[in-house]
C-alpha positions in Angstrom: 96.9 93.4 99.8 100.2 94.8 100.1 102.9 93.4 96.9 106.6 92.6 97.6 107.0 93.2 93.7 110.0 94.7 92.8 110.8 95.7 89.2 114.1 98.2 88.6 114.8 99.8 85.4 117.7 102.1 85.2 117.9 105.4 83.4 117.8 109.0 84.0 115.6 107.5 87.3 115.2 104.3 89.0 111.2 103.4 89.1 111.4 100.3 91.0 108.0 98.3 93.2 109.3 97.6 96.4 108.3 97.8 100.0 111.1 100.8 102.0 112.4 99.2 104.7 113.5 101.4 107.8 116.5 99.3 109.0 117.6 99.1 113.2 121.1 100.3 112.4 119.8 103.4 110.5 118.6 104.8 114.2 120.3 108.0 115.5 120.4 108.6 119.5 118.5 111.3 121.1 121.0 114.2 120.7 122.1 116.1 124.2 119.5 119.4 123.2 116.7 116.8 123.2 117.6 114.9 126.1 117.9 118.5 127.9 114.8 119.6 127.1 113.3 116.5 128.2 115.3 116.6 131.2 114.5 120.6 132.1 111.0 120.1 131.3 111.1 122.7 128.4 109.0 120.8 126.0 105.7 121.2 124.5 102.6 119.9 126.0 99.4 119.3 124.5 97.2 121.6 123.8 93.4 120.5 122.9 92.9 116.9 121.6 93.5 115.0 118.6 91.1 116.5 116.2 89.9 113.7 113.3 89.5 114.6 109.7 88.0 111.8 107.0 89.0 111.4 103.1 89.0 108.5 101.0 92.6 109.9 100.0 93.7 109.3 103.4 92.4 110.3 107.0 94.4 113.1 109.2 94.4 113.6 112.9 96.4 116.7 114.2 96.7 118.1 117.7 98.5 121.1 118.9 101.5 121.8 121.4 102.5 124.7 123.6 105.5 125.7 124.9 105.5 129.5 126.5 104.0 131.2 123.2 105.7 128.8 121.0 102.9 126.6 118.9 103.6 123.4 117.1 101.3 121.2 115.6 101.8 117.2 114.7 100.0 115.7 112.2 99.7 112.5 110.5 97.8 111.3 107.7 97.9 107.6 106.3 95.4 105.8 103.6 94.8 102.8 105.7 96.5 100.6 107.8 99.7 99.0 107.2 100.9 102.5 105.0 103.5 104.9 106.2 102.1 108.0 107.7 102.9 111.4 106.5 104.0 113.2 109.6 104.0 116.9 109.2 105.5 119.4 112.1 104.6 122.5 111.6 106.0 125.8 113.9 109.1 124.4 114.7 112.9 125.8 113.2 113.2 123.1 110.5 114.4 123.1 107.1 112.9 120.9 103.9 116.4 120.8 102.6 117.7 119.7 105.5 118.3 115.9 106.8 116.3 115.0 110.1 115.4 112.5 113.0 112.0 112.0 114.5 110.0 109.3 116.4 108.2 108.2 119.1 110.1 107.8 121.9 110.1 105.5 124.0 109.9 103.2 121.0 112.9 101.8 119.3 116.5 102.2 120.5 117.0 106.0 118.4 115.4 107.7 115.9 114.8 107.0 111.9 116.6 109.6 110.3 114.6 111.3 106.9 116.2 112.2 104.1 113.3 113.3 101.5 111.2 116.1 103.5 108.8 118.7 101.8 107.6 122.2 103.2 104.4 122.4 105.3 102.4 125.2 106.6 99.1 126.1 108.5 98.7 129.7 108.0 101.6 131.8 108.5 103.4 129.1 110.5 106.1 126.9 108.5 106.9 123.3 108.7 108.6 120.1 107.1 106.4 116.9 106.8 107.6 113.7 106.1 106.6 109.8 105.3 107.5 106.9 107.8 106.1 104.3 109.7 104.9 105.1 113.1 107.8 102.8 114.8 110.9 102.0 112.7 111.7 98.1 111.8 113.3 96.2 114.5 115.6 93.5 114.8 114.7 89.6 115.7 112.1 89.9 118.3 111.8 93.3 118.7 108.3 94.5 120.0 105.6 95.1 118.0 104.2 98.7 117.7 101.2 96.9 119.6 103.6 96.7 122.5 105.4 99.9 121.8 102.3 102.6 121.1 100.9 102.7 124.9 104.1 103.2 126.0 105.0 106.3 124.3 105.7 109.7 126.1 106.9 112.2 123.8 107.6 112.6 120.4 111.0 114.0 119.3 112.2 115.6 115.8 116.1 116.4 115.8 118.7 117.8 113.4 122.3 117.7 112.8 122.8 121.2 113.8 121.6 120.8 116.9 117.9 121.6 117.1 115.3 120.1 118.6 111.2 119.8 119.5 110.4 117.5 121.7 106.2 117.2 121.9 104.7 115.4 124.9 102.2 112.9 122.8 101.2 110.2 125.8 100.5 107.2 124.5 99.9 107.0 120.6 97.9 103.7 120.1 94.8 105.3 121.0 95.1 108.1 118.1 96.7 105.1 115.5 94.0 103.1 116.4 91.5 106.0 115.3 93.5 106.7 112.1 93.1 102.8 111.2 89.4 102.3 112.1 88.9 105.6 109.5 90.8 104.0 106.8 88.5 100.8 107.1 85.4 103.0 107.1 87.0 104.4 104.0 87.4 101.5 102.5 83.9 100.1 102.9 83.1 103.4 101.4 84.9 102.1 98.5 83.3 98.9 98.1 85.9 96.9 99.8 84.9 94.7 103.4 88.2 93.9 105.2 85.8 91.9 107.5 85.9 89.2 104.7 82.5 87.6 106.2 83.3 84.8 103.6 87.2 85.1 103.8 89.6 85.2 100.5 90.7 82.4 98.2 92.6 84.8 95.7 93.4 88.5 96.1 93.1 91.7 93.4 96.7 91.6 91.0 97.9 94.4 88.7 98.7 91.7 86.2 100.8 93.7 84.0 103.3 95.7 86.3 106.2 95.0 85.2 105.2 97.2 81.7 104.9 100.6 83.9 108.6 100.7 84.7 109.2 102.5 81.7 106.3 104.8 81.1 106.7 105.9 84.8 109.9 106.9 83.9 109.6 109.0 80.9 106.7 110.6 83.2 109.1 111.6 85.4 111.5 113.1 83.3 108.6 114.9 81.9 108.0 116.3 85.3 111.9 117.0 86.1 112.2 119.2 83.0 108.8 121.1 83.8 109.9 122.3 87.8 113.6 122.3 86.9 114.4 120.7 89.6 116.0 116.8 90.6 112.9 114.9 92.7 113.0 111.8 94.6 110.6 110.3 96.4 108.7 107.0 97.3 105.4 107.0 95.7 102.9 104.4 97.9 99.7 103.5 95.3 96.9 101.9 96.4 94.3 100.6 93.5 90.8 99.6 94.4 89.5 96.8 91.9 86.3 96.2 91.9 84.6 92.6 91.6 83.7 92.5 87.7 87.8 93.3 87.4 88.1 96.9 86.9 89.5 99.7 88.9 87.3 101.8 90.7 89.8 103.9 92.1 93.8 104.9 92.4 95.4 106.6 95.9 98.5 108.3 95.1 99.4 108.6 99.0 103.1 110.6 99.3 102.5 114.1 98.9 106.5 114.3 98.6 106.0 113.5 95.3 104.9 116.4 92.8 100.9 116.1 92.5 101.3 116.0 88.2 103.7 112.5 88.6 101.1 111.5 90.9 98.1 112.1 88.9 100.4 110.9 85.3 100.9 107.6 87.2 96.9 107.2 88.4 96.3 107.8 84.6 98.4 105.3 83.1 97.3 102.7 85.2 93.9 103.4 84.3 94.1 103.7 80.7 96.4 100.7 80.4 96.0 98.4 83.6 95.2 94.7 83.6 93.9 93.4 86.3 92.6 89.8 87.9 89.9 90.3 90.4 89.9 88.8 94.1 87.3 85.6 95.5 86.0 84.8 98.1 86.4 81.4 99.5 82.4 81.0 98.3 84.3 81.4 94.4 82.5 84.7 93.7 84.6 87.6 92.9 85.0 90.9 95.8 86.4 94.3 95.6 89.8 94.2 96.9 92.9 96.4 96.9 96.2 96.1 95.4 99.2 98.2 96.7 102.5 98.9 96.4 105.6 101.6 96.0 106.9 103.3 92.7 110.6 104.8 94.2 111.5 107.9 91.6 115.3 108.1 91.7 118.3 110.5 89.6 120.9 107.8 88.2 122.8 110.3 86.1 125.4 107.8 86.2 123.6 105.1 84.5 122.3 104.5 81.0 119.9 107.3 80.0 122.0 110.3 81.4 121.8 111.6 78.4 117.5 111.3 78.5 117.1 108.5 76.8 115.2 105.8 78.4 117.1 102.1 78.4 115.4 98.9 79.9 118.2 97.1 82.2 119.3 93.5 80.8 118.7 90.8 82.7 
């Protein structure tokens, strides 16, 4: 199941358990390049069909689109349902260091604007990719992405300067659909039936969370000093316990975030996890998941500027 535990210590870094929430007055409008290539009918159109790769780390589906000789490719990979999706464009004019807004469109009133972007590629072709949610929150009432997905024509990535893509998807339910029913088959690979043919009296816990906080942090600042460079991210885990209580198996699923933090988080959880395994409503213990997000964040401002690590008082 997915955790709403949050847990913030401040230091050189915030590592906090949350959930990111993409808020309705966040959204940017389609800009007046977009709307004019929608308008002229200068935008990319599909070129082939989705094409489906499988990986317990997270299944990908990419298609590509033409415009005159111009080739850009979408692609989005998620772990399993419910995740964000790591949304890569690669072929267009964009920058990782610089700010942008993308989405499905029609689909909420704008587009969610991203802020922490990393460089993609497929061959000699360069890219940005990004994590977010298919759809952006929505206010009271707002439609679910149910109602929203089959009624999708293009998708659109912007920038402040001016630039834009717009990609003529057609309806995306069909292609999330695929990407959820992969991350189930996943899962079963795993061990873990989200059927639930005897339902769920108690789900899988990370019983000792709240002691990471600090030992994620000190991880990071190892990895800050080895690349020389400030990172922040949103780290989405997933942990797969198996039924006797032990993990099987840790998903590190934001590529934004450098793969030795990843791999440094998987490890510590391992070696010093404790966990309480899941029942069914039968009483007898199931494999079950147990996710959540680690958010990596510079405080130079805070306690610890100076690299020590502080714990927050109460």
């Amino acid at each position: 199941m997915y955790q709403r535990t949050v847990l913030p210590v401040f230091a050189v870094l915030t590592a906090v358990f949350a959930i990111p929430v993409a808020a309705q007055e966040d959204l940017h409008p389609i800009n007046p390049e977009a709307q004019e290539l929608i308008d002229s009918g200068a935008i990319h159109m599909p070129d082939g069909l989705w094409s489906l790769s499988e990986a317990v780390d997270g299944c990908s589906l990419q298609r590509n689109f033409l415009l005159d000789d111009n080739r850009v490719t979408l692609a989005m990979k998620r772990l399993q349902g419910g995740y964000p999706i790591e949304f890569a464009l690669v072929g267009g004019e964009f920058e990782p260091d610089e700010p942008l807004q993308a989405g499905f469109q029609p689909g909420r009133n704008g587009l969610e604007e991203h802020r922490f972007i990393g460089a993609a590629s497929a061959g000699d072709r360069k890219g940005v990719f990004f994590s977010a949610q298919p759809f952006p929150r929505g206010g009271f009432a707002a439609p679910a992405q149910s109602v929203l997905a089959p009624d999708t024509q293009y998708f659109i990535a912007q920038n402040d300067e001016g630039y834009a893509v717009v990609l003529r998807t057609g309806r995306i339910d069909l292609a999330l659909d695929a990407l959820e029913q992969c991350g189930e088959r996943q899962l079963a690979s795993l061990g873990v039936d989200l059927n639930r043919p005897n339902g769920i009296s108690r789900s899988a816990v990370l019983l000792n969370a709240d002691e990471f906080s600090d030992q994620f942090s000190r991880a990071y600042g190892r990895v800050i000093q080895q690349q020389r460079r400030n990172v922040e991210s949103d780290l989405h885990i997933r942990l797969v316990i198996d039924g006797d209580g032990t993990l099987a198996h840790c998903h590190a699923g934001d590529g934004l975030t450098p793969r030795a933090l990843r791999e440094a988080v998987c490890d510590m959880v391992r070696k010093n996890g404790e966990f309480r395994t899941a029942l069914d409503n039968n009483g007898q213990p199931i494999a079950d998941t147990w996710s959540t997000r680690v958010a990596f964040r510079i405080m130079m401002d805070q306690p610890g500027a100076d690299g020590t690590i502080h714990r927050a008082r109460d």
